[in-house]
Every structure is written in C-alpha cells, then in structure tokens.
N, C-alpha and C positions, 0 to 999 in steps of 0.2 A: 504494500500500500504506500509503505513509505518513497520508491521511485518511480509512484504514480503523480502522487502532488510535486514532487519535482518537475515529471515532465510535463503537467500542467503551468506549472508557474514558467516554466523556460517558454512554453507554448506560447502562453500570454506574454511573457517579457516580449518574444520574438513579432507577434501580431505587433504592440503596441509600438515597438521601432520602428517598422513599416509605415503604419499609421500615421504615425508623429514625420516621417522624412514626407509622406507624400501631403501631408496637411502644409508641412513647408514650402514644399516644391508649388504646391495649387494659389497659398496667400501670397508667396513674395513677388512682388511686381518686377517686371524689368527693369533692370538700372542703366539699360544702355538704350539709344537709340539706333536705327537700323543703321548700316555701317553705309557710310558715304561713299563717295568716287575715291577717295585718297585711301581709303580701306581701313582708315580707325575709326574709333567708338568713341562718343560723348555722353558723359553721366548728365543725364538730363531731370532726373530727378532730386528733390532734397533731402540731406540726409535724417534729418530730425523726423518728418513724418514717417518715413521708414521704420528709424527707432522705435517709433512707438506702436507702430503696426506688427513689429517682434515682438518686443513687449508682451502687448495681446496675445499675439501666438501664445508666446513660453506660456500666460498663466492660462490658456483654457486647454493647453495640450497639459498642462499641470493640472486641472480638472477633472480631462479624461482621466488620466494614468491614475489619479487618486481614486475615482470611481470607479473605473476600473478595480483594483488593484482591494477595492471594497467589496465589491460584488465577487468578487474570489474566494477573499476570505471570508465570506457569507457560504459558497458555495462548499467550500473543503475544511468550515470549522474553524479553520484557521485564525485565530483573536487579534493575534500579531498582524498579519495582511490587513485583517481590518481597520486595526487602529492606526496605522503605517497607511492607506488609504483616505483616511478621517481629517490624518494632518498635513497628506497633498493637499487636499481639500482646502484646507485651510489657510494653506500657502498662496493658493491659486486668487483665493479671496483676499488675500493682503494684495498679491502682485495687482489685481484688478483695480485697486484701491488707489495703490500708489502710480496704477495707469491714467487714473480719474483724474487725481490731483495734478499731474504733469497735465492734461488737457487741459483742466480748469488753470492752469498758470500760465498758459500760452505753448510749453516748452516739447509738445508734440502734439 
C-alpha cells in the first residue's frame, strides 16, 4: 500500500508540472515583436505589467497545487498532504493580496 501512495503522489507531482508549464506557456504574452527586415527583435512590451501578470500566475498556480495537493490528502488519508495543501492555500491568498496592493499603488 505503502508504494501505492507514493506512486500516487509522484503521479500528481508529475500532472501538476505539466499543468503549471502549460498555464505559463498559455498567460505569458509575447515580449517581442515580429522580426523586421534587419532580422532583430524589439521588446515592445513593458516590463512592470508583465511583473504583475507573473505575479498572478505564481499565486493561482499556488492555488491549484494547494488544492490540489488537498484533495489528495482527503483522498489517501493523508493529514500531512492536507495540511501542507491548506497552507499553499494560504500562500496563494497572501501573494493575491500583495498583487492587489501593487495594482492599487500604481506599480503593476
């Protein structure tokens, strides 16, 4: 039983890296423009609102993985997954916070 929940939790470790690279891949915006006649590239976007659209990312991909990572430990008993889940959660709710207040300051 016991290198069952192992290969359960590797399972879910390995979905949730997936998940989290292609939620990256899908938010982040291009940072270049199409490439002109001289064949280089111009950053045409700024870097601050960027910032803050990572930001975002990290805490609702820190959301998933908590709840995630909750619903695990719900499912295999597991107390420790739960609670370790509980305080992604929780993390995810500060980053969010501290996303808010960086809007509301101007600063992304």
């Amino acid at each position: 039983m016991n290198h069952q929940l192992r290969f359960v939790r590797q399972l879910a470790s390995a979905c949730l890296g997936i998940a989290f690279s292609l939620l990256a891949l899908i938010a982040t915006p291009a940072l270049s423009s199409p490439a002109q006649a001289s064949g280089s590239f111009s950053i045409s976007t700024s870097f601050l609102p960027l910032a803050a659209t990572a930001g975002r990312i990290k805490a609702d991909a820190k959301q998933f993985e908590g709840k995630t990572q909750e619903s695990i430990g719900k499912v295999t008993g597991n107390q420790g997954d739960r609670l370790a889940g509980k305080a992604k959660q929780a993390e995810a709710k500060v980053r969010n916070t501290v996303e808010d207040v960086k809007d509301k300051a101007g600063m992304g």
